[in-house]
N, C-alpha and C positions, 0 to 999 in steps of 0.2 A: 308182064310188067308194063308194056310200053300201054295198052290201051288201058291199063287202071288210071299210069300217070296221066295220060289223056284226059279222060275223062276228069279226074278232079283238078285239070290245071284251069280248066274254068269258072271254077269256085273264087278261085285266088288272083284270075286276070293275069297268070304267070305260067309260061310253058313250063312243065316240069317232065317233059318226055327226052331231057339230055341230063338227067341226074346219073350223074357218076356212078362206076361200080365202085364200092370204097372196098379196099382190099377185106378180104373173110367177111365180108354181108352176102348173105342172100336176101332176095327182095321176095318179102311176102305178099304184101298185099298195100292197097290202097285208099284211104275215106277221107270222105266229107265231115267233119263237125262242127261244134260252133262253140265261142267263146265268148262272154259278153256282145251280143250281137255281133259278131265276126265271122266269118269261116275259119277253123284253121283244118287245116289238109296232115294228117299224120300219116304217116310212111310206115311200115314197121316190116321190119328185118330181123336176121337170126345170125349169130355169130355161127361158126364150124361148133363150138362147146354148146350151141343152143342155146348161148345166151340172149335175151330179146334186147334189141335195140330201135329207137323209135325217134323218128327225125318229123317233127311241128313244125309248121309254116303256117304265119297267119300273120296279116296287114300290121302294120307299125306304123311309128311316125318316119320322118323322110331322113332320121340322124343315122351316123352308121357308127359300128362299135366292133370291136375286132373279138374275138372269138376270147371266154372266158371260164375259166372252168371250176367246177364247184358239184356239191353232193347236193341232195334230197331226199331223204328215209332210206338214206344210208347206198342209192345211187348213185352213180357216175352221172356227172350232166356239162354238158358245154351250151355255151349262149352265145349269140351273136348278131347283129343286125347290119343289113344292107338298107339304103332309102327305101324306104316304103314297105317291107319286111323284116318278122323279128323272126328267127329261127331257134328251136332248140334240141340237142340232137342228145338222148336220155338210152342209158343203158349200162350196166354189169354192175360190179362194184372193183373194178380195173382200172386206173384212168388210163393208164398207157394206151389201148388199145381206143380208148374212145376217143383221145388225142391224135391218133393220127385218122381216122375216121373221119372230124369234127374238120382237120385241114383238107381233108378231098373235099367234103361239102361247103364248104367254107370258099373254097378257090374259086368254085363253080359259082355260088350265090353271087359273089363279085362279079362274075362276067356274065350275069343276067340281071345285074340291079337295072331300077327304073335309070 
C-alpha cells in the first residue's frame, strides 16, 4: 500500500502515504486517472462483506465544505472538500458504514489541507 500511495501522491502534489486505516477497509490498490484535464488519484478498498469502496482525490478550488452525504445509482457516497481538494469516498449501498469511513478520511484530509 505504502509505495502504491507513494507513487500516486505525485500526481496530485499531496502526500498520500499517511491515509488512514478506516476501520473494515482493506486497501487494494492504487491509480492515476484523469478528469477533465485533472488527475484524480482513486484508492479502492474492500469491506470484510467484500463490498468495494473507492476514495477520489482530485485538485479543487481553494473553498472547503464538510463532509455530505448522498447516493448515485442507487450507492452510498460521501463528498467533501478541503483547499485545494475535492474528495469523494463511493461504496455499498449502507450508509452507516460509509459514514464512519468518510469521518476517518475526512479528519486526515483536514490535517493535510494546503
Amino acid at each position: 500500500a505504502a509505495m502504491q500511495l507513494a507513487a500516486v501522491s505525485d500526481a496530485l502534489g499531496l502526500d498520500l502515504t499517511g491515509l488512514p486505516d478506516a476501520q473494515g477497509l482493506t486497501f487494494k490498490r492504487a491509480q492515476v486517472l484523469g478528469f477533465n484535464d485533472k488527475p484524480l488519484v482513486q484508492i479502492a478498498f474492500a469491506r470484510a462483506d467484500g463490498t468495494p469502496v473507492a476514495l477520489c482525490i482530485i485538485p479543487a478550488g481553494p473553498d472547503a465544505a464538510p463532509v455530505s452525504m448522498g447516493a448515485a445509482e442507487g450507492l452510498g457516497l460521501a463528498r467533501w472538500n478541503t483547499p485545494g481538494y475535492g474528495f469523494l469516498l463511493i461504496g455499498g449501498t449502507d450508509a452507516a458504514p460509509l459514514e464512519t469511513e468518510a469521518a476517518a478520511f475526512e479528519s486526515w484530509s483536514a490535517d493535510i489541507a494546503i
